[in-house]
C-alpha angles and dihedrals in degrees: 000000000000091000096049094041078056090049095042092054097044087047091041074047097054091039089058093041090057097047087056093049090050095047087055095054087048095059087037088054096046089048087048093052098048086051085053099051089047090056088045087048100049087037086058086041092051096042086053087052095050084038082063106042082054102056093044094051078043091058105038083053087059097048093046091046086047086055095043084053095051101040087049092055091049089053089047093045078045103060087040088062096049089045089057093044099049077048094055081037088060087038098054093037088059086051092044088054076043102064085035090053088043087042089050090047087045096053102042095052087053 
């Protein structure tokens, strides 16, 4: 009975020592899942941060490519403005030589 008192205790032993073992795995994977879950928490943090310096360069682009449209069509509207003016400009310099001419005509025939 010796021999099986002596069995009983080294197995009553292992047992223990495997619980213990479990009971530590247990604690490292919940350590390792809170450490998990911190890593998935800053990540998401992170991915919000970078979400948001995204939208706003998004959004300043669009404003500058709004301002570069609108500047573009000014100076559009602009040059259109000059090339009607040098038109009226050709226009009111013929009847200028006009009235010289008539003034010239005028003058001679008096």
């Amino acid at each position: 009975m010796n021999k099986r008192q002596s069995k009983k205790q080294k197995l009553s032993s292992q047992v223990e020592d495997l619980q213990n073992i479990s009971s530590l795995n247990m604690e490292m994977n919940s350590d390792t899942n809170v450490r998990i879950d911190n890593i998935v928490e800053r990540t998401n943090t992170n991915f919000e941060s970078v979400a948001k310096e995204i939208a706003e360069t998004d959004s300043n682009i669009n404003r500058i490519l709004d301002a570069q449209k609108k500047e573009t069509s000014e100076v559009r509207k602009n040059r259109l403005a000059i090339l009607d003016m040098q038109r009226k400009l050709k226009i009111a310099r013929f009847i200028d030589l006009l009235l010289v001419i008539t003034i010239l005509f005028l003058s001679i025939r008096s």
